[in-house]
N, C-alpha and C positions, 0 to 999 in steps of 0.2 A: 362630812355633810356641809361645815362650811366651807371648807374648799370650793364643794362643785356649786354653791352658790357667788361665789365669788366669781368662778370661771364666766358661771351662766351670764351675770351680770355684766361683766366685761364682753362676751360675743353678742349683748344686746346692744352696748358701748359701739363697739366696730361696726357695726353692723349699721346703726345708725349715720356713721359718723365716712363712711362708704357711699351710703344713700344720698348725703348730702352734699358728698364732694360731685355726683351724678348730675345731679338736678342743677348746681350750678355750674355743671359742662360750658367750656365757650362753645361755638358753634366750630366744627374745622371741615376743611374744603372738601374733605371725602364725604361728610353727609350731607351736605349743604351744596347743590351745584348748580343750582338756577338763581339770579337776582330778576328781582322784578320789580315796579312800582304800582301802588295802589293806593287811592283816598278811602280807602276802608274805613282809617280812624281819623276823617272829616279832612284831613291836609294830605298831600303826597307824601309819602314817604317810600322808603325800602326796603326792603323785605328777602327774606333767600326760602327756599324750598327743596325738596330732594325730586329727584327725578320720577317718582311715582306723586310727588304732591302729597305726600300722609304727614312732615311737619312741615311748618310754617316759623319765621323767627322774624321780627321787628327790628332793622335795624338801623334805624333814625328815629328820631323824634324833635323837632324844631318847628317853629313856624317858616313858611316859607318851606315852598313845592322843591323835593328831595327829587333826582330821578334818569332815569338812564345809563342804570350800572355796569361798568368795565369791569373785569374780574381783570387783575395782576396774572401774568406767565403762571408766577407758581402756587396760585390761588389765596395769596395770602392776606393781599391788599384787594379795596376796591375803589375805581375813580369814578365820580360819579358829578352831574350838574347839579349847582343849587338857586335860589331865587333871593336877590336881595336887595333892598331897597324899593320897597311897593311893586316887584316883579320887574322894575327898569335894568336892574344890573343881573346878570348870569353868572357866575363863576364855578371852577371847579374844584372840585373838595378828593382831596382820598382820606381812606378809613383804614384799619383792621375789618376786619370781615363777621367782628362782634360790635363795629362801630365804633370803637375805641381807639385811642391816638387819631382823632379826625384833623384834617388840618388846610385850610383854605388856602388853594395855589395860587388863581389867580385875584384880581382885584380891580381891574380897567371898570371904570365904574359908566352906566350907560350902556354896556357893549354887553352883548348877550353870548357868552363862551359855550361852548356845549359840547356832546359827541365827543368825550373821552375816548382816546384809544392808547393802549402799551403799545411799547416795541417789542418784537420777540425775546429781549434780555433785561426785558423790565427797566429799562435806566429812562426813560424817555417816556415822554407821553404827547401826543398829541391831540388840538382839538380844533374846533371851530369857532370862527367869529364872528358874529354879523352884529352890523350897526347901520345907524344911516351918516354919513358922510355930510363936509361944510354945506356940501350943494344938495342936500336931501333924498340924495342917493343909493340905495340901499347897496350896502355890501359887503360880501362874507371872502374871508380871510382863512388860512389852514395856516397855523402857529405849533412849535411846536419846542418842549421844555425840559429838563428834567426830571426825573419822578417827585422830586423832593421841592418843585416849583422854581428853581433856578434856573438861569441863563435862559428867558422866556424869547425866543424870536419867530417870526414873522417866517412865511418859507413866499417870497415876496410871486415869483412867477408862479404860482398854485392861487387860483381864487377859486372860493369854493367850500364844501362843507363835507362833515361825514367821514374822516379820513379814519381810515385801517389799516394795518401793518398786514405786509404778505411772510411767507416765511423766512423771507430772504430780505426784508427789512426795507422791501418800499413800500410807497402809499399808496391803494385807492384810494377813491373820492371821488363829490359828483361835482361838477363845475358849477357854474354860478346860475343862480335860481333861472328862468326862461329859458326853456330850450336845452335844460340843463344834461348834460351826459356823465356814464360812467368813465373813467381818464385812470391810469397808473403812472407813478413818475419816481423816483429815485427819491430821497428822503431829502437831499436839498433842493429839488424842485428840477430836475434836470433831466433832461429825455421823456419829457411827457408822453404819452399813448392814447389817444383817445378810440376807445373802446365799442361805444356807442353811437348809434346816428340816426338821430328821430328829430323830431320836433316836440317831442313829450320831456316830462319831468324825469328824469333816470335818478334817484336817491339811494340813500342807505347801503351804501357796498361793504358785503359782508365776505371774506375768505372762508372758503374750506378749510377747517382742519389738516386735509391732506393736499392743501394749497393747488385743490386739479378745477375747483370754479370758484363763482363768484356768485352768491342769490344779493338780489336787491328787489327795489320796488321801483313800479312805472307804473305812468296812466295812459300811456299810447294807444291802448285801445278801449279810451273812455274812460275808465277810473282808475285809482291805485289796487295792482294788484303784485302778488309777489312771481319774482323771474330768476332765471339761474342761465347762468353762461359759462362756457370755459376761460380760463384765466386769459386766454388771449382773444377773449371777445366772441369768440366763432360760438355757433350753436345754441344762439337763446334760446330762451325757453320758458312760455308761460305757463306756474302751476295753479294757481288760487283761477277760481270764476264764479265772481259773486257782484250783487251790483251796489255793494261797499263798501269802504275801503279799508283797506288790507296793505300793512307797512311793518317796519324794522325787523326784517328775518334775522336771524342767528342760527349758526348752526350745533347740531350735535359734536361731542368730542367725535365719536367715527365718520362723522359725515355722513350718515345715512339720513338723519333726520333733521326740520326746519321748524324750529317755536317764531309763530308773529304773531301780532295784534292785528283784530279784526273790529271795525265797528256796527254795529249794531243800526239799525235803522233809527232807532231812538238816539245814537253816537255813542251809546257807552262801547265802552271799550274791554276786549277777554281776550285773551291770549290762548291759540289755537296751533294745534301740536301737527305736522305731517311729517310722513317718508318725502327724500329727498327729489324723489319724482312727481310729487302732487299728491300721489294714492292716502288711501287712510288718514282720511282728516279727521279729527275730533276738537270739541271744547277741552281745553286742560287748564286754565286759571281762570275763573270769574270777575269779571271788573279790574282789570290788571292790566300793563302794558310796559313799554321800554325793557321787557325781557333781554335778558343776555345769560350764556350758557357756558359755565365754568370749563376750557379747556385746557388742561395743565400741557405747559412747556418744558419738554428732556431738553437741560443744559446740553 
């Protein structure tokens, strides 16, 4: 009898001790495949989600607005913009993907860095830089560094903002603010391609997964809405028609589907789910925005 009390005892033991190792799970990139920002808890911060939206996980906490998270190739890091110094200075930070080992890359103080992107091998990141110049200037810059924040350079014939790695490891990006267009160029700034040809804002160029388009956002026909092109520009295509504005698409790992931020008449902001053709819109995050969609990269 005391045996099986003993045993009992100890599979209440394990059992416990099972439960506990559960609950403080880190978060890892198979359940966790959407980042997104939200002042839920009164600052910016960041946050990850599953693709039905059923958990939710916190993963900043600082003052000073967190926001615009890059998921790493192999899901493991994320690079993301932070705010510092009364919001004057921008820089970019990566994490673990439970927000641990964070570690601040850049530092140009004044200069506002942003729009994280990886290279398809992870080793590189690039981002944005805009500031105003001696002559009060304004003007954005495409820089581009190590993961690990070294050897930081300038990619000098690229101005401009927004930069993303194709599969084959050049850059989109939208040229310099007025007039601005979507453009593709080689990663040290070489054989440029300009893509687009309007008099409108052309922003945020996002690759397919299966590297066959391009969604961004424009206001060519009166406000920011979201568009999709073939990689070599042919074929646009507006999907979003709303008379609010509607920015940063990302797409799905298969490509079928587009999460972007839509604003509200009031300006908040939600994050709104479609097929890769416009069809099937809905609400899918409440008060949410700078969405980006974990796509993992086969070495």
């Amino acid at each position: 009898m005391r045996c099986v009390k003993i045993i009992y005892t100890l599979s209440i033991f394990l059992f416990a001790q099972i439960t506990s190792s559960q609950s403080n799970e880190k978060p890892e990139s198979t359940q966790y495949t959407i980042a997104y920002s939200s002042k839920k808890s009164g600052d910016g911060e960041i946050y990850l989600t599953n693709s039905q939206v059923t958990s939710k996980i916190k993963i900043t906490n600082r003052r000073g607005n967190d926001g615009y998270a890059a998921w790493s190739p192999d899901g493991k890091r994320i690079a993301s913009y932070a705010y510092h110094d009364g919001r004057k200075t921008w820089s970019i930070h990566t994490m673990n993907i439970d927000g641990t080992r964070r570690k601040r890359l850049t530092h140009a103080k004044n200069k506002w860095d942003s729009s994280p992107a990886w290279s398809p091998d992870g080793k590189r990141i690039a981002f944005s830089r805009s500031y105003k110049n001696d002559k009060g200037v304004w003007t954005e810059e495409i820089w581009i560094m190590n993961s690990d924040g070294n050897k930081q350079t300038q990619i000098k014939s690229l101005n401009g903002g927004g930069p993303y790695f194709t599969l084959d490891g050049k850059i989109v990006f939208h040229s310099q603010t007025n007039t601005s267009e979507i453009c593709i160029a080689n990663a040290d700034g070489s054989a440029m391609t300009t893509l687009t040809n309007n008099d409108a804002e052309d922003w945020h160029p996002e690759v397919s997964p299966d590297g066959k388009q391009i969604a961004f956002m424009s206001n060519r026909d009166g406000n920011h809405e979201i568009y999709v092109m073939n990689i070599d520009g042919s074929h646009q295509k507006r999907l979003t028609f709303n008379d609010v504005r509607d920015s940063t698409p990302t797409w799905s790992p298969d490509s079928s589907q587009i999460l972007y931020t839509s604003h509200d008449k009031e300006e908040n902001a939600h994050i709104y789910i479609m097929n890769s053709d416009g069809s099937s819109v809905k609400k899918f995050i409440q008060n949410a925005g700078g969405q980006a969609w974990l796509k993992i990269r086969k070495p």
